[in-house]
C-alpha positions as protocol buffer text, in pm:
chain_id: "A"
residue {
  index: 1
  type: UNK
  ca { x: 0 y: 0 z: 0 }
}
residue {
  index: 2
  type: UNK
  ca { x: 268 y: 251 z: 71 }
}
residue {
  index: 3
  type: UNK
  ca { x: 371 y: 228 z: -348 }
}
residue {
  index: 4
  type: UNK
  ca { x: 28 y: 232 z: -469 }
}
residue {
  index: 5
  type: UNK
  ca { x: -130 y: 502 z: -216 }
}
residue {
  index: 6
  type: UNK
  ca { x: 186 y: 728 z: -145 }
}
residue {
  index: 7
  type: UNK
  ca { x: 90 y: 938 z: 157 }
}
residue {
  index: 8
  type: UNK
  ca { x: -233 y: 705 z: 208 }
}
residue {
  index: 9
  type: UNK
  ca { x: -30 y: 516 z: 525 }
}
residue {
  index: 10
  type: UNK
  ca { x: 81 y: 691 z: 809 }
}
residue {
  index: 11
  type: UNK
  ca { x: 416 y: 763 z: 924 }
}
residue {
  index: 12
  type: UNK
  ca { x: 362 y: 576 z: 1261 }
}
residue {
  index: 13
  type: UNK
  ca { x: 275 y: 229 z: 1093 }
}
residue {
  index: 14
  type: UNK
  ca { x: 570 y: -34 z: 1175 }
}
residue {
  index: 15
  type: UNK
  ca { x: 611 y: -377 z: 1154 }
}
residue {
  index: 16
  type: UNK
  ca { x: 481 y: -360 z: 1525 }
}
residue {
  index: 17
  type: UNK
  ca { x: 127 y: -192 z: 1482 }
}
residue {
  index: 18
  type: UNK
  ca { x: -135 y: -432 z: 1598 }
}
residue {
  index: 19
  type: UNK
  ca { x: -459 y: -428 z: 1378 }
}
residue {
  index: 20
  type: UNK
  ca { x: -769 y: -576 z: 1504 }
}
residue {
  index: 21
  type: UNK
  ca { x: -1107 y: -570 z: 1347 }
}
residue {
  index: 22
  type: UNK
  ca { x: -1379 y: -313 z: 1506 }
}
residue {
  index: 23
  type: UNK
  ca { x: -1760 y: -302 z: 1435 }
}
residue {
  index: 24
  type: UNK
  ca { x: -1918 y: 68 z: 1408 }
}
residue {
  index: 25
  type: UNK
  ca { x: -2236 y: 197 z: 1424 }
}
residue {
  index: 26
  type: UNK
  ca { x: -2254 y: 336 z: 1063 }
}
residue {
  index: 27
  type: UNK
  ca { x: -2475 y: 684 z: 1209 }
}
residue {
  index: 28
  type: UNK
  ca { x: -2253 y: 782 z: 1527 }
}
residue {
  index: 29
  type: UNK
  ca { x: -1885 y: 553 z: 1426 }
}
residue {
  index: 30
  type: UNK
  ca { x: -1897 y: 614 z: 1100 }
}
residue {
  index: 31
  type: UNK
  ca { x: -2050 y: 962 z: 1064 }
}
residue {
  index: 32
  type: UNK
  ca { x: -1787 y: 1036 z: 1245 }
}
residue {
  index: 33
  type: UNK
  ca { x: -1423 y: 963 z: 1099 }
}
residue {
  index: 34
  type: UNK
  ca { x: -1211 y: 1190 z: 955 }
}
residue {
  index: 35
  type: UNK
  ca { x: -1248 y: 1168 z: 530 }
}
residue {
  index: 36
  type: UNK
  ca { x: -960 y: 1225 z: 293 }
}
residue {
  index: 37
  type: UNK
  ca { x: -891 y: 1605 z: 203 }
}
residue {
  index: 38
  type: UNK
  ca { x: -729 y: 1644 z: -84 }
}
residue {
  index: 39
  type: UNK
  ca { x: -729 y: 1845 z: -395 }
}
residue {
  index: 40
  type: UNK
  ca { x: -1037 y: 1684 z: -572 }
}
residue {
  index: 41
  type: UNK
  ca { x: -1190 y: 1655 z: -259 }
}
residue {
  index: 42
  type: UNK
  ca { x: -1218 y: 2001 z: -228 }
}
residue {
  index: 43
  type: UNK
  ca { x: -1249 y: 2068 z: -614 }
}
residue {
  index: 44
  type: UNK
  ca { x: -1587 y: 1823 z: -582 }
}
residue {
  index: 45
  type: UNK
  ca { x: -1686 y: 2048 z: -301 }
}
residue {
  index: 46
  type: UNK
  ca { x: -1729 y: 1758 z: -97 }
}
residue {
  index: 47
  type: UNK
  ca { x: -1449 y: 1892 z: 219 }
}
residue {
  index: 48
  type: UNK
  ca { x: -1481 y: 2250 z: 270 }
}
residue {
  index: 49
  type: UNK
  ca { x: -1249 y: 2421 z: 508 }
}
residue {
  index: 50
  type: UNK
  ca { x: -1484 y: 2668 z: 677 }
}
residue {
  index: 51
  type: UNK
  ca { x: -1549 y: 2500 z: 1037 }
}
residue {
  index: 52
  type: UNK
  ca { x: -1495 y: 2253 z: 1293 }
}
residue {
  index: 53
  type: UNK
  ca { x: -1552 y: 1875 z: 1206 }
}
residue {
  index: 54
  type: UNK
  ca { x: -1540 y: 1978 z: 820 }
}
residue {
  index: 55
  type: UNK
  ca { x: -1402 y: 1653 z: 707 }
}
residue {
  index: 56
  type: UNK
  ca { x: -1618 y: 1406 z: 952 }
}
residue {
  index: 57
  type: UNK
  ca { x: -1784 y: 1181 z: 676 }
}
residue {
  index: 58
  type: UNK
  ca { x: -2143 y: 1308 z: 824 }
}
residue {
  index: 59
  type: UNK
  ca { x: -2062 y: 1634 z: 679 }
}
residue {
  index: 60
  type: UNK
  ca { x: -1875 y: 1516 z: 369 }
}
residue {
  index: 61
  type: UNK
  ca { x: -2254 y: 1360 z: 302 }
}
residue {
  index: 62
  type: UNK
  ca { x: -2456 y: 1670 z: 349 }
}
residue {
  index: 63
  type: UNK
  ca { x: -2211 y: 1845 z: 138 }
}
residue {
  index: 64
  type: UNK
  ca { x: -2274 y: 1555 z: -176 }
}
residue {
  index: 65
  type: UNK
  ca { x: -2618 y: 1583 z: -135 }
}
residue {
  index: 66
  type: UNK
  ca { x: -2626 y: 2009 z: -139 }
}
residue {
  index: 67
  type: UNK
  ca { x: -2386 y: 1993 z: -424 }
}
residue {
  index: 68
  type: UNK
  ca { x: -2566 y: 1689 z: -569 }
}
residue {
  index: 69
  type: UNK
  ca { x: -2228 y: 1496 z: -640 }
}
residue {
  index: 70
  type: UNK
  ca { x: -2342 y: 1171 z: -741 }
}
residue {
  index: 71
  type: UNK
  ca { x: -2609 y: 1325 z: -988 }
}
residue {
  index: 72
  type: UNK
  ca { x: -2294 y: 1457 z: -1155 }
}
residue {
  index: 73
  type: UNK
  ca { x: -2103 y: 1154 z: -1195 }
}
residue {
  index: 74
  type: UNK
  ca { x: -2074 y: 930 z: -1506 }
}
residue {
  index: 75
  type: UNK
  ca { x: -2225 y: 621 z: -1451 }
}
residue {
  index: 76
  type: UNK
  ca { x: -1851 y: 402 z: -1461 }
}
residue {
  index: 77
  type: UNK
  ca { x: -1735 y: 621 z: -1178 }
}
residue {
  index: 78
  type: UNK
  ca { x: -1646 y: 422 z: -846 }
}
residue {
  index: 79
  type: UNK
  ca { x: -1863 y: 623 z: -638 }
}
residue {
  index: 80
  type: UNK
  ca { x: -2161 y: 561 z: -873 }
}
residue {
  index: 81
  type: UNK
  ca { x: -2059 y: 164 z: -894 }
}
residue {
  index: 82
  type: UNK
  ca { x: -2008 y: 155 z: -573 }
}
residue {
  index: 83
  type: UNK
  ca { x: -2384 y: 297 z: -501 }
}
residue {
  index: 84
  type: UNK
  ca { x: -2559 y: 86 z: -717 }
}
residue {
  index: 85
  type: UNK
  ca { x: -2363 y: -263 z: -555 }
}
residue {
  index: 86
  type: UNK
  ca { x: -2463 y: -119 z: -214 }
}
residue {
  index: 87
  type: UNK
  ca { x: -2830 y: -75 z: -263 }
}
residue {
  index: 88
  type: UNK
  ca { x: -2883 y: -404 z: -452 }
}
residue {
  index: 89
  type: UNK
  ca { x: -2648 y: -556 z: -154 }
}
residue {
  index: 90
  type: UNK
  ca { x: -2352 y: -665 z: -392 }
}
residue {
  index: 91
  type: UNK
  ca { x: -2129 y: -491 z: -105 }
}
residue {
  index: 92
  type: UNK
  ca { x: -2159 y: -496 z: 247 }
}
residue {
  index: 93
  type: UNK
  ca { x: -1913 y: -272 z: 511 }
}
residue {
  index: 94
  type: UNK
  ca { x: -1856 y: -635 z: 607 }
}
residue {
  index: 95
  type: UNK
  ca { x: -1641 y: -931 z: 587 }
}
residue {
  index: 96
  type: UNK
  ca { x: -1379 y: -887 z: 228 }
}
residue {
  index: 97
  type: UNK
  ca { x: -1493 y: -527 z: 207 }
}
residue {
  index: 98
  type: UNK
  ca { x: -1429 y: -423 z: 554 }
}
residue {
  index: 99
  type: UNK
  ca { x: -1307 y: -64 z: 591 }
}
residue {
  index: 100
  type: UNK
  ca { x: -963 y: 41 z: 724 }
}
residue {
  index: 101
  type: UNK
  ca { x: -979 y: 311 z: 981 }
}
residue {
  index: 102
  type: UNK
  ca { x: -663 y: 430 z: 1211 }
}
residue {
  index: 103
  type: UNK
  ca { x: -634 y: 687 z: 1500 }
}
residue {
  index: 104
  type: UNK
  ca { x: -634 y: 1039 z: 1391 }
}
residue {
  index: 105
  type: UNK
  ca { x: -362 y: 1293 z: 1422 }
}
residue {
  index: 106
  type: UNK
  ca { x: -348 y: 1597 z: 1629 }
}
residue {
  index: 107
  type: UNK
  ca { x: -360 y: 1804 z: 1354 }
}
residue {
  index: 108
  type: UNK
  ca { x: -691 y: 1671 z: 1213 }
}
residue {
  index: 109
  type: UNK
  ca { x: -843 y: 1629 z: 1586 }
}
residue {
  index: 110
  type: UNK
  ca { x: -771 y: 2025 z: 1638 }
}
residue {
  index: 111
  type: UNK
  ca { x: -987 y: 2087 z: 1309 }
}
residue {
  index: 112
  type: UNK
  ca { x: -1200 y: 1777 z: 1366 }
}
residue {
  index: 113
  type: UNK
  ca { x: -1268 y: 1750 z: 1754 }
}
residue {
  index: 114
  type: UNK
  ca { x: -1594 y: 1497 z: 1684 }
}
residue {
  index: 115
  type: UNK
  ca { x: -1343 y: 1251 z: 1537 }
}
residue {
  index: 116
  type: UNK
  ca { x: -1122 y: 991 z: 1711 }
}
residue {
  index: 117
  type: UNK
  ca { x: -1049 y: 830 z: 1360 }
}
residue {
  index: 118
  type: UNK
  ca { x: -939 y: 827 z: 1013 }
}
residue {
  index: 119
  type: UNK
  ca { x: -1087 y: 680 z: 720 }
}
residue {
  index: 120
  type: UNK
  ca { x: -775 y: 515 z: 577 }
}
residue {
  index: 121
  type: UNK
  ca { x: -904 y: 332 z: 328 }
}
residue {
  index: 122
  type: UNK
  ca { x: -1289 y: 266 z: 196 }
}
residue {
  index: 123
  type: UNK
  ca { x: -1388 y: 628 z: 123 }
}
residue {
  index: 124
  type: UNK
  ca { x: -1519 y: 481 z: -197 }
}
residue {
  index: 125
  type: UNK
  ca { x: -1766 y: 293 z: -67 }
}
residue {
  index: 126
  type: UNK
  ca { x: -1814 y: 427 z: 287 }
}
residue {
  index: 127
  type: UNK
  ca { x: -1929 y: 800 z: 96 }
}
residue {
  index: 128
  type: UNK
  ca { x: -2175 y: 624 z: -135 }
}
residue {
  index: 129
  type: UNK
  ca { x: -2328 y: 384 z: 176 }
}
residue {
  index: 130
  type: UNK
  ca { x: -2355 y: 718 z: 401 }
}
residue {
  index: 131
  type: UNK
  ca { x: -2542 y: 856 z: 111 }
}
residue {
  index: 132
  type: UNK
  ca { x: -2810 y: 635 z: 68 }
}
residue {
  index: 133
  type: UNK
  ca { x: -2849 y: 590 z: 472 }
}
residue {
  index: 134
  type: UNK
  ca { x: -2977 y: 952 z: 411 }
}
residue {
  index: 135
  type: UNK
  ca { x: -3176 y: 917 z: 141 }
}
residue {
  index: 136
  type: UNK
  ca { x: -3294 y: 591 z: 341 }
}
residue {
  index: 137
  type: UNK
  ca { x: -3263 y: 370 z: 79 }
}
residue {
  index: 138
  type: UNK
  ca { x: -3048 y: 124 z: 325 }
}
residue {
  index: 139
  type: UNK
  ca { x: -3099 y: 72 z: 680 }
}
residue {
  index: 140
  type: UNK
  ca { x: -2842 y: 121 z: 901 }
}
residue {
  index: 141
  type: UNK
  ca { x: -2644 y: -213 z: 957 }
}
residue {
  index: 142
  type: UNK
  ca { x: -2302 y: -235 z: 1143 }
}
residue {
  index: 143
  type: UNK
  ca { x: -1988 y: -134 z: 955 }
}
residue {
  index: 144
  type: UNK
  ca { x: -1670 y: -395 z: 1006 }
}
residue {
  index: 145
  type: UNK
  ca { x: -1339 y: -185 z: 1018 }
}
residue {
  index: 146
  type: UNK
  ca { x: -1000 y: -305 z: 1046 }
}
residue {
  index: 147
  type: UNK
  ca { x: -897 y: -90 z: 1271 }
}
residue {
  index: 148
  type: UNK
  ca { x: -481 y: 99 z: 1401 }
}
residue {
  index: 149
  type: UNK
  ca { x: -451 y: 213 z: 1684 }
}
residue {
  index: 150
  type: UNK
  ca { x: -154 y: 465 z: 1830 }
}
Protein backbone atom coordinates (compact mmCIF):
# COMPACT_ATOMS: atom_id res chain seq x y z
CA UNK A 1 0.00 0.00 0.00
CA UNK A 2 2.68 2.51 0.71
CA UNK A 3 3.71 2.28 -3.48
CA UNK A 4 0.28 2.32 -4.69
CA UNK A 5 -1.30 5.02 -2.16
CA UNK A 6 1.86 7.28 -1.45
CA UNK A 7 0.90 9.38 1.57
CA UNK A 8 -2.33 7.05 2.08
CA UNK A 9 -0.30 5.16 5.25
CA UNK A 10 0.81 6.91 8.09
CA UNK A 11 4.16 7.63 9.24
CA UNK A 12 3.62 5.76 12.61
CA UNK A 13 2.75 2.29 10.93
CA UNK A 14 5.70 -0.34 11.75
CA UNK A 15 6.11 -3.77 11.54
CA UNK A 16 4.81 -3.60 15.25
CA UNK A 17 1.27 -1.92 14.82
CA UNK A 18 -1.35 -4.32 15.98
CA UNK A 19 -4.59 -4.28 13.78
CA UNK A 20 -7.69 -5.76 15.04
CA UNK A 21 -11.07 -5.70 13.47
CA UNK A 22 -13.79 -3.13 15.06
CA UNK A 23 -17.60 -3.02 14.35
CA UNK A 24 -19.18 0.68 14.08
CA UNK A 25 -22.36 1.97 14.24
CA UNK A 26 -22.54 3.36 10.63
CA UNK A 27 -24.75 6.84 12.09
CA UNK A 28 -22.53 7.82 15.27
CA UNK A 29 -18.85 5.53 14.26
CA UNK A 30 -18.97 6.14 11.00
CA UNK A 31 -20.50 9.62 10.64
CA UNK A 32 -17.87 10.36 12.45
CA UNK A 33 -14.23 9.63 10.99
CA UNK A 34 -12.11 11.90 9.55
CA UNK A 35 -12.48 11.68 5.30
CA UNK A 36 -9.60 12.25 2.93
CA UNK A 37 -8.91 16.05 2.03
CA UNK A 38 -7.29 16.44 -0.84
CA UNK A 39 -7.29 18.45 -3.95
CA UNK A 40 -10.37 16.84 -5.72
CA UNK A 41 -11.90 16.55 -2.59
CA UNK A 42 -12.18 20.01 -2.28
CA UNK A 43 -12.49 20.68 -6.14
CA UNK A 44 -15.87 18.23 -5.82
CA UNK A 45 -16.86 20.48 -3.01
CA UNK A 46 -17.29 17.58 -0.97
CA UNK A 47 -14.49 18.92 2.19
CA UNK A 48 -14.81 22.50 2.70
CA UNK A 49 -12.49 24.21 5.08
CA UNK A 50 -14.84 26.68 6.77
CA UNK A 51 -15.49 25.00 10.37
CA UNK A 52 -14.95 22.53 12.93
CA UNK A 53 -15.52 18.75 12.06
CA UNK A 54 -15.40 19.78 8.20
CA UNK A 55 -14.02 16.53 7.07
CA UNK A 56 -16.18 14.06 9.52
CA UNK A 57 -17.84 11.81 6.76
CA UNK A 58 -21.43 13.08 8.24
CA UNK A 59 -20.62 16.34 6.79
CA UNK A 60 -18.75 15.16 3.69
CA UNK A 61 -22.54 13.60 3.02
CA UNK A 62 -24.56 16.70 3.49
CA UNK A 63 -22.11 18.45 1.38
CA UNK A 64 -22.74 15.55 -1.76
CA UNK A 65 -26.18 15.83 -1.35
CA UNK A 66 -26.26 20.09 -1.39
CA UNK A 67 -23.86 19.93 -4.24
CA UNK A 68 -25.66 16.89 -5.69
CA UNK A 69 -22.28 14.96 -6.40
CA UNK A 70 -23.42 11.71 -7.41
CA UNK A 71 -26.09 13.25 -9.88
CA UNK A 72 -22.94 14.57 -11.55
CA UNK A 73 -21.03 11.54 -11.95
CA UNK A 74 -20.74 9.30 -15.06
CA UNK A 75 -22.25 6.21 -14.51
CA UNK A 76 -18.51 4.02 -14.61
CA UNK A 77 -17.35 6.21 -11.78
CA UNK A 78 -16.46 4.22 -8.46
CA UNK A 79 -18.63 6.23 -6.38
CA UNK A 80 -21.61 5.61 -8.73
CA UNK A 81 -20.59 1.64 -8.94
CA UNK A 82 -20.08 1.55 -5.73
CA UNK A 83 -23.84 2.97 -5.01
CA UNK A 84 -25.59 0.86 -7.17
CA UNK A 85 -23.63 -2.63 -5.55
CA UNK A 86 -24.63 -1.19 -2.14
CA UNK A 87 -28.30 -0.75 -2.63
CA UNK A 88 -28.83 -4.04 -4.52
CA UNK A 89 -26.48 -5.56 -1.54
CA UNK A 90 -23.52 -6.65 -3.92
CA UNK A 91 -21.29 -4.91 -1.05
CA UNK A 92 -21.59 -4.96 2.47
CA UNK A 93 -19.13 -2.72 5.11
CA UNK A 94 -18.56 -6.35 6.07
CA UNK A 95 -16.41 -9.31 5.87
CA UNK A 96 -13.79 -8.87 2.28
CA UNK A 97 -14.93 -5.27 2.07
CA UNK A 98 -14.29 -4.23 5.54
CA UNK A 99 -13.07 -0.64 5.91
CA UNK A 100 -9.63 0.41 7.24
CA UNK A 101 -9.79 3.11 9.81
CA UNK A 102 -6.63 4.30 12.11
CA UNK A 103 -6.34 6.87 15.00
CA UNK A 104 -6.34 10.39 13.91
CA UNK A 105 -3.62 12.93 14.22
CA UNK A 106 -3.48 15.97 16.29
CA UNK A 107 -3.60 18.04 13.54
CA UNK A 108 -6.91 16.71 12.13
CA UNK A 109 -8.43 16.29 15.86
CA UNK A 110 -7.71 20.25 16.38
CA UNK A 111 -9.87 20.87 13.09
CA UNK A 112 -12.00 17.77 13.66
CA UNK A 113 -12.68 17.50 17.54
CA UNK A 114 -15.94 14.97 16.84
CA UNK A 115 -13.43 12.51 15.37
CA UNK A 116 -11.22 9.91 17.11
CA UNK A 117 -10.49 8.30 13.60
CA UNK A 118 -9.39 8.27 10.13
CA UNK A 119 -10.87 6.80 7.20
CA UNK A 120 -7.75 5.15 5.77
CA UNK A 121 -9.04 3.32 3.28
CA UNK A 122 -12.89 2.66 1.96
CA UNK A 123 -13.88 6.28 1.23
CA UNK A 124 -15.19 4.81 -1.97
CA UNK A 125 -17.66 2.93 -0.67
CA UNK A 126 -18.14 4.27 2.87
CA UNK A 127 -19.29 8.00 0.96
CA UNK A 128 -21.75 6.24 -1.35
CA UNK A 129 -23.28 3.84 1.76
CA UNK A 130 -23.55 7.18 4.01
CA UNK A 131 -25.42 8.56 1.11
CA UNK A 132 -28.10 6.35 0.68
CA UNK A 133 -28.49 5.90 4.72
CA UNK A 134 -29.77 9.52 4.11
CA UNK A 135 -31.76 9.17 1.41
CA UNK A 136 -32.94 5.91 3.41
CA UNK A 137 -32.63 3.70 0.79
CA UNK A 138 -30.48 1.24 3.25
CA UNK A 139 -30.99 0.72 6.80
CA UNK A 140 -28.42 1.21 9.01
CA UNK A 141 -26.44 -2.13 9.57
CA UNK A 142 -23.02 -2.35 11.43
CA UNK A 143 -19.88 -1.34 9.55
CA UNK A 144 -16.70 -3.95 10.06
CA UNK A 145 -13.39 -1.85 10.18
CA UNK A 146 -10.00 -3.05 10.46
CA UNK A 147 -8.97 -0.90 12.71
CA UNK A 148 -4.81 0.99 14.01
CA UNK A 149 -4.51 2.13 16.84
CA UNK A 150 -1.54 4.65 18.30
Amino acid sequence: MRARHAGKMRNWFNDSTRWKVVELDALEGLAKVVFLECDWTKLEKLVIPDKLNYRLLGQVVENALTGQYLARLPQEHKHRIYYDSLVRGRVQLAGMDRIAICSAEQTEIELNPAARYYLLDGAGRCLPYMILLNERKLKPATVEAFLAER
